[in-house]
C-alpha positions as a printed Julia matrix, in Angstrom:
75×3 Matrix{Float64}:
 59.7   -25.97  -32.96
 60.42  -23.8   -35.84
 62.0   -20.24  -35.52
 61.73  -16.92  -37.91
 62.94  -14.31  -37.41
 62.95  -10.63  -39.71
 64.43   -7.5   -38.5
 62.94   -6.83  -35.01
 60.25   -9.8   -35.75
 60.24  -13.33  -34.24
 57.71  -15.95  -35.27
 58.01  -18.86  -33.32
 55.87  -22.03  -34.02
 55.24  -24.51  -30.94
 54.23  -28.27  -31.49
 53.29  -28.37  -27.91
 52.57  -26.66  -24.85
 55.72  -29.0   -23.69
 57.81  -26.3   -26.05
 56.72  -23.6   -24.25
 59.23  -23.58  -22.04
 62.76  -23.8   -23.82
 61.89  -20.54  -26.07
 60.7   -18.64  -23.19
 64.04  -19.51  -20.86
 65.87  -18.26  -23.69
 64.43  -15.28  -24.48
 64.5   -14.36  -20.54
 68.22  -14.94  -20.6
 68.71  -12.58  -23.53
 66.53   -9.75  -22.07
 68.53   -9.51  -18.84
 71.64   -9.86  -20.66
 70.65   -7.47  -22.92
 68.59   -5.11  -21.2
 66.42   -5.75  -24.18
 62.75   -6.41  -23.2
 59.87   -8.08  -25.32
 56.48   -6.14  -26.06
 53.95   -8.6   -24.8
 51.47   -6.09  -25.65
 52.64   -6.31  -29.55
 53.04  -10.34  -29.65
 49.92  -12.4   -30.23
 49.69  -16.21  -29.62
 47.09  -18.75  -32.48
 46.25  -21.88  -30.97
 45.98  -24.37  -33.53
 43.91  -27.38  -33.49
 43.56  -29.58  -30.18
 46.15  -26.72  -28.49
 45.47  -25.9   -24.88
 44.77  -21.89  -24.98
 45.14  -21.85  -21.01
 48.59  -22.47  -21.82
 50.37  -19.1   -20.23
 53.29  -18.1   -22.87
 54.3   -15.18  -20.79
 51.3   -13.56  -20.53
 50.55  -13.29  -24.48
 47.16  -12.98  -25.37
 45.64  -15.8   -27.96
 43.88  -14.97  -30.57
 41.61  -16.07  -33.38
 43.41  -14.64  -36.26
 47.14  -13.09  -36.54
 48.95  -11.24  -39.38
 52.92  -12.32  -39.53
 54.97   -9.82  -41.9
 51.68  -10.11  -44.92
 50.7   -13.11  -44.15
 47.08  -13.56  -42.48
 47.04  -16.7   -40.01
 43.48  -17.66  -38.75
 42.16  -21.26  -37.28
């Protein structure tokens, strides 16, 4: 798992749906500390190769192709 983060952007990168789960416990714990929430609406998930898009990541929709800061991901 690799982590980057830019102002108010995070960009986390998954190996495997396994991963799924420490990044998401955290970010739970921060929001209620916080009071902070995360726009699910605004986040986008890209499956990569043999990745399992039913795979829930807290409700994020996949997609096809995402734009990260001015980069252009696509599969």
């Amino acid at each position: 798992m690799a982590v980057i983060a830019y102002a108010d952007y995070v960009t986390i990168f998954l190996n495997s749906p396994a991963d799924v789960r420490k990044p998401q416990e955290t970010l739970l714990i921060y929001e209620s500390v916080t009071g902070a929430k995360a726009n699910v609406r605004k986040s986008r998930a890209l499956a990569l190769g043999s990745w399992d898009t039913t795979t829930q990541i807290m409700d994020i929709s996949y997609h096809t192709d995402v734009k990260i800061l001015a980069f252009h991901f696509t599969k």
